[in-house]
KEKE-3310 file (N, C-alpha, C; in steps of 0.2 Angstrom, whole numbers, plus 5000, padded with zeros to 4 digits):
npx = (4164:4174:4187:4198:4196:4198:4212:4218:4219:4230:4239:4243:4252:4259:4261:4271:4276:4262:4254:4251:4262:4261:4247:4248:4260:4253:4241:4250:4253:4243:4239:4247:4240:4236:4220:4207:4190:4183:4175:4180:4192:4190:4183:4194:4202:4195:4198:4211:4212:4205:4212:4219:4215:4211:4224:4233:4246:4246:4235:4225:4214:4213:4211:4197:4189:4193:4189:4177:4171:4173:4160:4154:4156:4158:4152:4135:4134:4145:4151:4151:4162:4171:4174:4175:4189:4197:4196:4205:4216:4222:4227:4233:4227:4222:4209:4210:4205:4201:4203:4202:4207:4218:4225:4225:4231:4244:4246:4246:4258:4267:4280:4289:4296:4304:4317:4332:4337:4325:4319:4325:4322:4308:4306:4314:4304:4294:4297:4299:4285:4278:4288:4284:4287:4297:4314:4319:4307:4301:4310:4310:4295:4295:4300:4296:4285:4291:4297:4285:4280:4294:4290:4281:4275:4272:4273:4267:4251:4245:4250:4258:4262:4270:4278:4289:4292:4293:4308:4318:4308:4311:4327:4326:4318:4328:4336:4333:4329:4340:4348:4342:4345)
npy = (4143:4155:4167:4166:4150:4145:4151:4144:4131:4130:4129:4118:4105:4096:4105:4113:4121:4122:4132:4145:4156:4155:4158:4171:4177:4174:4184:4195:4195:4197:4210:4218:4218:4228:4235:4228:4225:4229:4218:4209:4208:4204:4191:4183:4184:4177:4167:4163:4162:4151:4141:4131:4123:4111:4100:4087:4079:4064:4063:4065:4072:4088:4097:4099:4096:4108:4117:4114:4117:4131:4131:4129:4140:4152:4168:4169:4175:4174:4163:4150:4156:4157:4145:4138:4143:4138:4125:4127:4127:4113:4108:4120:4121:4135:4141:4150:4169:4169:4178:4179:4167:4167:4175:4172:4156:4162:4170:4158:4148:4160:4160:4149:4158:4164:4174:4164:4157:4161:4151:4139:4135:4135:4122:4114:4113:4107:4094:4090:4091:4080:4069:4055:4051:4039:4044:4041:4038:4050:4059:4056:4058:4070:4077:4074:4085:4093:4096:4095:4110:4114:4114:4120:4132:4145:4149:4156:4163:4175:4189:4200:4192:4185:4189:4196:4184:4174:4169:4170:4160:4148:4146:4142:4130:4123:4123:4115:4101:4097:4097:4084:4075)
npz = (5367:5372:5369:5379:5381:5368:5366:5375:5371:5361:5370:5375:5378:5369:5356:5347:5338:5332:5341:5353:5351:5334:5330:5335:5328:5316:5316:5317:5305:5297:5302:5294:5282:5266:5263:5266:5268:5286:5288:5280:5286:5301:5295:5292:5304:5312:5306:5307:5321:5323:5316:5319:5330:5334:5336:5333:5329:5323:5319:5302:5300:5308:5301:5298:5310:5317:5307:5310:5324:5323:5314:5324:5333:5330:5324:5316:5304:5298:5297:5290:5280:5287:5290:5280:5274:5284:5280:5268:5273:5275:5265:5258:5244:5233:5225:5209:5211:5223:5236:5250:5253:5246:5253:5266:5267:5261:5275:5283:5277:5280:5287:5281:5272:5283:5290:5290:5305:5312:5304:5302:5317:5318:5310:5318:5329:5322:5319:5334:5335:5329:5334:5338:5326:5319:5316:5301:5295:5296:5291:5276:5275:5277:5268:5257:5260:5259:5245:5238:5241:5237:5222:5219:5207:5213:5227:5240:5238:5239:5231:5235:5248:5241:5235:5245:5252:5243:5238:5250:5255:5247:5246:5261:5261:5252:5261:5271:5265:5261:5274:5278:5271)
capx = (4171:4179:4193:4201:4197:4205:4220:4222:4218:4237:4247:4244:4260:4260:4261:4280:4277:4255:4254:4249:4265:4261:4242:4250:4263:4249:4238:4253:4254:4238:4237:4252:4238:4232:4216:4204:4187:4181:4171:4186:4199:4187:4182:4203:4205:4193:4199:4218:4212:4201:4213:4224:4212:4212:4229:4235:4250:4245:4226:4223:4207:4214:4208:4191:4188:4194:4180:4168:4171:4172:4155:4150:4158:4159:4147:4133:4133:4153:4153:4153:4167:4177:4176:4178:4194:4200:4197:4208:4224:4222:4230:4237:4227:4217:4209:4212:4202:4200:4207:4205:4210:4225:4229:4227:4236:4251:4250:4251:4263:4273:4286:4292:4301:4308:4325:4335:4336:4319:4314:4326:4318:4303:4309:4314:4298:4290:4302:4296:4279:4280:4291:4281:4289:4304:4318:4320:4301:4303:4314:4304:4287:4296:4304:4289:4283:4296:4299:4279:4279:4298:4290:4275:4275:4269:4274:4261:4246:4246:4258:4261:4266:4276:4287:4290:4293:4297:4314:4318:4307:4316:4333:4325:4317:4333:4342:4331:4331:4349:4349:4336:4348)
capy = (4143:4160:4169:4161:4145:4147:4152:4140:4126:4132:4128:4110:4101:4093:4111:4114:4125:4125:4134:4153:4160:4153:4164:4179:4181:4176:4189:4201:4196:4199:4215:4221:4218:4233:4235:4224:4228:4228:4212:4205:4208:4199:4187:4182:4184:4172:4159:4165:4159:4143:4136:4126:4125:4105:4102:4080:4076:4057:4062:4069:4079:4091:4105:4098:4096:4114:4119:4110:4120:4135:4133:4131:4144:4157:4171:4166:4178:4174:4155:4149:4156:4155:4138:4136:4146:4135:4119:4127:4125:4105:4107:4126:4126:4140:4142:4158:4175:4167:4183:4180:4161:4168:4178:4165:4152:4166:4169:4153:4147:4163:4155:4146:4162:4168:4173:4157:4156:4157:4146:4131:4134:4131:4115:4108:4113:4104:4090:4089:4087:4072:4065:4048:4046:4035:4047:4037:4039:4058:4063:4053:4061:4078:4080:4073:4089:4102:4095:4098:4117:4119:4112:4126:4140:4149:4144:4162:4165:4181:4193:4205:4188:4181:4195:4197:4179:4167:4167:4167:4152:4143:4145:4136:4124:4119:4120:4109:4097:4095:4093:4080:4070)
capz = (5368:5372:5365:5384:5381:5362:5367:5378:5366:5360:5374:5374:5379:5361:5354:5349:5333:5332:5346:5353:5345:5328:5329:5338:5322:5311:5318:5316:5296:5298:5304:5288:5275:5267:5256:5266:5273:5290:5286:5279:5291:5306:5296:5292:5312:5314:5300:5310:5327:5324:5310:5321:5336:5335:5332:5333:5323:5323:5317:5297:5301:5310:5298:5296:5318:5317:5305:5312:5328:5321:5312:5331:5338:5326:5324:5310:5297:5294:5301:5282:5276:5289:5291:5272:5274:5288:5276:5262:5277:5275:5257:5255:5239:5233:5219:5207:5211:5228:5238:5257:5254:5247:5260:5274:5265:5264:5281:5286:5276:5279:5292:5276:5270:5289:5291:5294:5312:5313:5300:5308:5326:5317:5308:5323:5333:5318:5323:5341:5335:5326:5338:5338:5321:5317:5312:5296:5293:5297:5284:5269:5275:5279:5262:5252:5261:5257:5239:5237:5242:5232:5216:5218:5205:5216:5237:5241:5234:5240:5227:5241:5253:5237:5233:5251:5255:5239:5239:5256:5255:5243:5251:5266:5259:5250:5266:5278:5260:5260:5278:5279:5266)
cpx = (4173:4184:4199:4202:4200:4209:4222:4223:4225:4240:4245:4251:4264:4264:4268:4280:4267:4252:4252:4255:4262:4252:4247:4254:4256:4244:4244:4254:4249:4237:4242:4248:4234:4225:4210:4198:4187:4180:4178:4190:4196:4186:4190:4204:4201:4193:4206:4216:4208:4206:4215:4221:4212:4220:4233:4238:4250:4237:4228:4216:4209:4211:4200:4188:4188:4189:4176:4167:4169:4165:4151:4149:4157:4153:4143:4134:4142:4156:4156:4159:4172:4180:4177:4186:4199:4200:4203:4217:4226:4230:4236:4234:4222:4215:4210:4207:4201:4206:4209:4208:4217:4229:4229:4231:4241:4253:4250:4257:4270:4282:4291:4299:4304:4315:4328:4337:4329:4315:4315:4325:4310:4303:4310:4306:4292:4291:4298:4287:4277:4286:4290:4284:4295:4308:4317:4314:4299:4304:4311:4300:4291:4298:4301:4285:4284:4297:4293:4280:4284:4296:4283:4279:4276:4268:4266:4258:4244:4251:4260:4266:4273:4281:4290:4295:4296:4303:4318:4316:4311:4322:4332:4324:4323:4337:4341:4330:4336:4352:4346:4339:4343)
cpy = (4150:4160:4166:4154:4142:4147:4146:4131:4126:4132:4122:4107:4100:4098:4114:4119:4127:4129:4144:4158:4159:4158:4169:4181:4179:4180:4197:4201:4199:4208:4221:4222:4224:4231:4230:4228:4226:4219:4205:4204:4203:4193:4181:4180:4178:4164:4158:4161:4154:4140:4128:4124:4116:4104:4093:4081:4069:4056:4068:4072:4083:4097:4104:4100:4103:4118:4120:4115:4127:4138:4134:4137:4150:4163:4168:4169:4177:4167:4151:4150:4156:4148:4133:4138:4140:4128:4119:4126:4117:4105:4112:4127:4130:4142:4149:4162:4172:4173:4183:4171:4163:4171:4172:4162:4154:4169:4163:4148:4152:4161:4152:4153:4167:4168:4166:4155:4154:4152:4137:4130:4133:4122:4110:4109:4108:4094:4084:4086:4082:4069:4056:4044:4046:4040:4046:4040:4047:4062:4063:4057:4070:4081:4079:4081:4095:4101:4098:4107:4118:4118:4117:4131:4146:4146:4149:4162:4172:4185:4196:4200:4186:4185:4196:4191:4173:4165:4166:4158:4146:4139:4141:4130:4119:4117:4115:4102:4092:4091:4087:4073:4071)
cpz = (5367:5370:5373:5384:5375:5364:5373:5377:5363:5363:5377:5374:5373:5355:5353:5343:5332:5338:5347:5349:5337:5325:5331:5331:5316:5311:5317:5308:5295:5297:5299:5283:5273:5264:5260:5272:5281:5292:5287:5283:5296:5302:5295:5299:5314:5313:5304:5318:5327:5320:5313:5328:5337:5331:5334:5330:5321:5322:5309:5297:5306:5307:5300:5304:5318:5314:5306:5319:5328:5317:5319:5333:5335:5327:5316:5304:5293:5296:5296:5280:5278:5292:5283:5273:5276:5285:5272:5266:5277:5271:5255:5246:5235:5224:5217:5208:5218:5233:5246:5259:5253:5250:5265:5271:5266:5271:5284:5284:5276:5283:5287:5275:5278:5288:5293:5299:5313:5310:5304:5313:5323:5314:5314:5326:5328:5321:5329:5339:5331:5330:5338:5331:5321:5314:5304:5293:5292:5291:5279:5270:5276:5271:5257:5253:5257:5250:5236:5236:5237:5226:5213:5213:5208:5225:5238:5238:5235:5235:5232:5245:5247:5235:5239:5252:5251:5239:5244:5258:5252:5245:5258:5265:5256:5255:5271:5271:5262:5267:5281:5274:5259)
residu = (UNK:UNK:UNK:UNK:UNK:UNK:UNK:UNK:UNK:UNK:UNK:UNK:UNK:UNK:UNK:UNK:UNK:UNK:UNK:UNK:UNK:UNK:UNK:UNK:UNK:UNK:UNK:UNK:UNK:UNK:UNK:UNK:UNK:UNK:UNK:UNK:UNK:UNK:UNK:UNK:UNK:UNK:UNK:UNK:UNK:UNK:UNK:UNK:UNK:UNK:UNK:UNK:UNK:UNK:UNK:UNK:UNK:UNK:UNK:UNK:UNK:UNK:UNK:UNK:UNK:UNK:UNK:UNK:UNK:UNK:UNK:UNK:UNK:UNK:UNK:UNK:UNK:UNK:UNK:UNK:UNK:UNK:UNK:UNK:UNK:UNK:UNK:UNK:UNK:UNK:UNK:UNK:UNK:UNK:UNK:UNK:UNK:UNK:UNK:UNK:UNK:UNK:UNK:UNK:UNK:UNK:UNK:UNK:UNK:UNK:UNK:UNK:UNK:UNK:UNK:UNK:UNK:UNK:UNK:UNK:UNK:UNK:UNK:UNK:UNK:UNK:UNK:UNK:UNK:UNK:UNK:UNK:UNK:UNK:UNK:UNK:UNK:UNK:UNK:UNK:UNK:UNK:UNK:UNK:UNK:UNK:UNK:UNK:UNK:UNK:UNK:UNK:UNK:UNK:UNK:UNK:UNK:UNK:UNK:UNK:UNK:UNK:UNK:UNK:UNK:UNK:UNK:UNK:UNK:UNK:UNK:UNK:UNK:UNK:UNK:UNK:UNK:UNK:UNK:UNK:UNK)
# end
């Protein structure tokens, strides 16, 4: 699987928020972090563009498929740990000293802390892809969600992403909450 057949694994009909833009900004958070080797930063780009590579909202293995691929596809000397990486997006969570899981986690969770615009154009785009579920059932499972991340310590595991982006988080979280009943 080429870097063309990748990307186009992201523009799946289905694809309303997991999608090409969603790597393209996480390859731009990406490209903000300092302090990271060579090594590191490809092998991040590679956890960046396989994470969401199988992406079903009516299937829970979606991390694992995406893995699995990635241990195919990958190059060998860094296939391991980017398909470790890619498992730790199931959950969001990272254990402590763990330094490029807690970067990926914070860039993919960064969206949480966007400006308010963007964060409810992603809310809805999340929306869109669970479509299949019953409003009612929506809510419940969506707020089970956002109650999860708001009752985190710590939303980022990254400090750089958490200084940056906790608070912002928050205020989102509280506001698609509130709207959510």
């Amino acid at each position: 699987m080429n870097r063309e057949e990748l990307a186009a694994a992201y523009t799946a009909p289905n694809r309303h928020y997991h999608n090409l833009a969603h790597i393209e900004d996480c390859l731009a958070a990406l490209a903000r972090v300092d302090n990271l080797s060579a090594r590191e930063r490809e092998i991040l780009s590679e956890a960046i563009w396989w994470h969401d590579v199988v992406y079903d909202a009516t299937r829970s293995d979606n991390e694992e498929l995406s893995a699995q691929l990635a241990e195919q596809h990958v190059r060998k000397d860094i296939r391991q740990e980017v398909a470790r990486l890619i498992r730790l997006t199931k959950t969001h969570d990272v254990a402590p000293g763990d330094r490029l899981g807690a970067i990926l986690i914070s860039i993919d969770l960064s969206i949480l802390g966007a400006e308010p615009a963007r964060y409810d154009a992603y809310a809805a785009a999340i929306r869109q892809e669970f479509i299949h579920v019953p409003e009612r059932d929506y809510r419940a499972g969506r707020s089970r969600v956002l109650r999860h991340f708001a009752a985190k310590p710590v939303i980022f595991p990254d400090p750089t992403f958490a200084a940056k982006y906790d608070r912002q988080a928050r205020d989102n979280l509280a506001r698609e909450l509130a709207s959510l009943g």
